[in-house]
C-alpha positions as CSV (number, residue, x, y, z in Angstrom):
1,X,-7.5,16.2,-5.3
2,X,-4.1,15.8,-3.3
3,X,-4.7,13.6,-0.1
4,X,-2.9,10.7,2.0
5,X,-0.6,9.2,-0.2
6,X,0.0,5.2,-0.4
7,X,1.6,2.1,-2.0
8,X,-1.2,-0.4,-3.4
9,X,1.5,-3.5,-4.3
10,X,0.1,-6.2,-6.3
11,X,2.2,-9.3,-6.6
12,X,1.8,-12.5,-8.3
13,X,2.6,-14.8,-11.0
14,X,2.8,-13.9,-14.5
15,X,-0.9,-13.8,-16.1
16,X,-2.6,-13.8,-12.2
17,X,-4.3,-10.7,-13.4
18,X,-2.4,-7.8,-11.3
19,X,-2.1,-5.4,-13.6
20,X,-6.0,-6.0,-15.2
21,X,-7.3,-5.3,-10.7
22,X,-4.8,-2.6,-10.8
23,X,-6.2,-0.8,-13.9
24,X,-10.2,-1.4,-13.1
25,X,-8.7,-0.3,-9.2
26,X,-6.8,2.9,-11.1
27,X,-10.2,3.6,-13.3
28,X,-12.7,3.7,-10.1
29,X,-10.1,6.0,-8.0
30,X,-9.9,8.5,-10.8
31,X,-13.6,8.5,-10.4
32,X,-13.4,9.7,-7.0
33,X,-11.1,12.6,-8.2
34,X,-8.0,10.4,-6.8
35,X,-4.6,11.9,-8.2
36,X,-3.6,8.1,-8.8
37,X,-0.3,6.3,-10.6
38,X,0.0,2.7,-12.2
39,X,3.6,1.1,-12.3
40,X,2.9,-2.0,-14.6
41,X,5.8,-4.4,-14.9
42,X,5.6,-4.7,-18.5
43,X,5.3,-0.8,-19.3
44,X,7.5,0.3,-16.9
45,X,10.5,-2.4,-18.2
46,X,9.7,-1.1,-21.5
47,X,10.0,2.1,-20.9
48,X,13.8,1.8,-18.8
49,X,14.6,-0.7,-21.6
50,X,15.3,-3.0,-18.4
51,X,15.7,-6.5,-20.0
52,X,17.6,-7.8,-17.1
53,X,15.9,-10.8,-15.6
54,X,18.3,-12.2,-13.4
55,X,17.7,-11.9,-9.7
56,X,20.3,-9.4,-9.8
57,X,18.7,-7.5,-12.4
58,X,14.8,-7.9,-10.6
59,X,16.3,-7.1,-7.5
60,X,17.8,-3.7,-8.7
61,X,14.2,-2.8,-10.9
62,X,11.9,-3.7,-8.5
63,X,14.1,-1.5,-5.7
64,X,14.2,1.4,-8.4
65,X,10.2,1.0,-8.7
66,X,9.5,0.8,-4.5
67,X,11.4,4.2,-4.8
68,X,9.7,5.7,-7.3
69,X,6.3,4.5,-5.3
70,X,7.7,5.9,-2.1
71,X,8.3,9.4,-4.0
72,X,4.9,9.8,-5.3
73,X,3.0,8.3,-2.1
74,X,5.0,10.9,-0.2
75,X,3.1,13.3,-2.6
76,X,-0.4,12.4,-2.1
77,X,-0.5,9.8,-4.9
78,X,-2.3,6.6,-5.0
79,X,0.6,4.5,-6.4
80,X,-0.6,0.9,-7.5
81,X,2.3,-1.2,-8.4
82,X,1.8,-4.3,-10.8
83,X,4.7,-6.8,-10.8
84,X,5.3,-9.8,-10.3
85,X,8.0,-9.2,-7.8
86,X,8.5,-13.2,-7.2
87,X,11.1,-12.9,-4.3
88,X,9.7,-12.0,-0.6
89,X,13.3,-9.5,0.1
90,X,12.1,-7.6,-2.9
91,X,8.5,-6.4,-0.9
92,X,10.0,-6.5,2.1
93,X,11.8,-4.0,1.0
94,X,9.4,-1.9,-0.5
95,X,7.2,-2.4,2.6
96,X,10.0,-0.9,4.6
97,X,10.6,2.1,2.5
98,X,7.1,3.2,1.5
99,X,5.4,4.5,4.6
100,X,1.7,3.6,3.9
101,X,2.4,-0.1,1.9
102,X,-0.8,-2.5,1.4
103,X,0.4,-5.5,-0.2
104,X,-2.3,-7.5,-2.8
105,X,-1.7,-11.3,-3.4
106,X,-2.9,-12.2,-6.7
107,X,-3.0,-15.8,-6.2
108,X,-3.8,-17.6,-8.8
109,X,-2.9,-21.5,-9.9
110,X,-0.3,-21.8,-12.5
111,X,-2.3,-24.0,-14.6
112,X,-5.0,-20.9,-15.2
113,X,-2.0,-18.3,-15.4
114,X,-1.2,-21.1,-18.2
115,X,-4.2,-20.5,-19.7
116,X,-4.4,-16.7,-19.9
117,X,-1.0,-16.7,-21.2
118,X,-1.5,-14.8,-24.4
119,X,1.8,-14.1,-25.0
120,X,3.2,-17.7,-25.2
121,X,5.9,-16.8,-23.0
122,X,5.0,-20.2,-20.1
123,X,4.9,-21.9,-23.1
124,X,8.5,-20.7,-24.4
125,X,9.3,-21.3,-20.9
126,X,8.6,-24.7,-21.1
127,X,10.2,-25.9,-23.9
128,X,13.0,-24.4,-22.7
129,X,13.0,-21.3,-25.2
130,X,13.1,-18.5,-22.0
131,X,14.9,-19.3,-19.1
132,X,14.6,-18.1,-15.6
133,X,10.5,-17.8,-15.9
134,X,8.9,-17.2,-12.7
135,X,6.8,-20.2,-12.0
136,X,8.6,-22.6,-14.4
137,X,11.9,-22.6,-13.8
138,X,12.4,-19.7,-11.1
139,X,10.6,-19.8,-7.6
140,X,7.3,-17.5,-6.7
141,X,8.1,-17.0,-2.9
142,X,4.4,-16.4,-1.5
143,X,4.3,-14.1,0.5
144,X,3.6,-14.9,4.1
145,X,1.0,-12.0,5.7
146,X,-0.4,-10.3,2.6
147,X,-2.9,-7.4,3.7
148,X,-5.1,-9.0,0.7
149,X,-5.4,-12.5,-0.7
150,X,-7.3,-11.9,-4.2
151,X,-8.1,-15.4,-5.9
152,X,-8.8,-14.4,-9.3
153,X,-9.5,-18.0,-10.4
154,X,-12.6,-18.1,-8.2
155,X,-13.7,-14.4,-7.7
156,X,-14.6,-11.7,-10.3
157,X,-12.6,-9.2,-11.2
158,X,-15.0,-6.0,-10.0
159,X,-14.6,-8.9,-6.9
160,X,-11.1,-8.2,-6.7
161,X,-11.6,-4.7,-6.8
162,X,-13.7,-3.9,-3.9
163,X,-11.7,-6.3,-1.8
164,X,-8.8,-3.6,-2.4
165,X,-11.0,-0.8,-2.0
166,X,-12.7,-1.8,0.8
167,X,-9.3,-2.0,2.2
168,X,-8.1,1.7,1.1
169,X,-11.3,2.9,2.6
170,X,-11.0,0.7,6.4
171,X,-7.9,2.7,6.1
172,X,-8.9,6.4,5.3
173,X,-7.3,6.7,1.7
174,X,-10.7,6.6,0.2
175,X,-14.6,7.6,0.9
């Protein structure tokens, strides 16, 4: 079912739980009949065999993915976009290409991002085995006037969910 297109842009740090909102999110859209994309960060740079984690290099993926988003929003789709995206330019930029943009703070303490860390990697990052990891070693820039602040340390996620929804609905993208 084809209908107003928009950028649902969920940023955090690693292990906030973005991408496990944006899939429940996806799930409950499709239910609706939504035509509905996930860009996750870690299928995505798979896919592009993007290993590049400079800022250089995140600066050039994450513009690649705010185009892709802008492509498929212009087409009707629901895009929800799951990265970390840890520099403010980066969404700013997105914001200013994709013409209906809600930006989703997953904010979350780093100790508890610590602790759902399943793939080790803050731990590699901390003995010095990765360098460049966002919230170790490499700034998360906050951003400064998300239109949603999700606390996933102190709110469910089916919580987290409706706060977005409730959002995409205030703003006629849903019923």
């Amino acid at each position: 079912m084809k209908g107003k297109g928009v950028t649902v842009w969920f940023t955090g740090l690693p292990c906030s739980g973005k991408t496990t909102i944006a899939k429940e999110l996806m799930r409950r859209l499709e239910e609706q009949g939504k035509d509905v994309e996930l860009l996750d960060g870690d299928t995505v740079r798979d896919y592009i065999r993007n290993k590049d984690f400079s800022k250089e290099g995140r600066n050039k993926h994450l513009r690649y993915i705010a185009l892709m988003a802008k492509l498929l929003s212009e087409r009707g789709v629901i895009v929800l976009c799951s990265f970390v995206s840890p520099y403010r330019e980066n969404r700013d930029f997105a914001r200013s290409i994709c013409n209906n943009f809600i930006e989703v703070y997953v904010k979350t303490p780093v100790e508890v991002c610590m602790q759902r860390d399943v793939k080790g990697m803050y731990k590699k990052a901390l003995n010095g085995e990765i360098k460049g990891f966002t919230g170790v070693d490499d700034p998360y820039e906050e951003p400064e006037n998300p239109e949603i602040i999700v606390e996933t340390d102190k709110e469910s996620v089916e919580e987290s969910v409706q706060k977005v929804f409730d959002k995409l609905k205030e703003l006629g993208y849903v019923e």
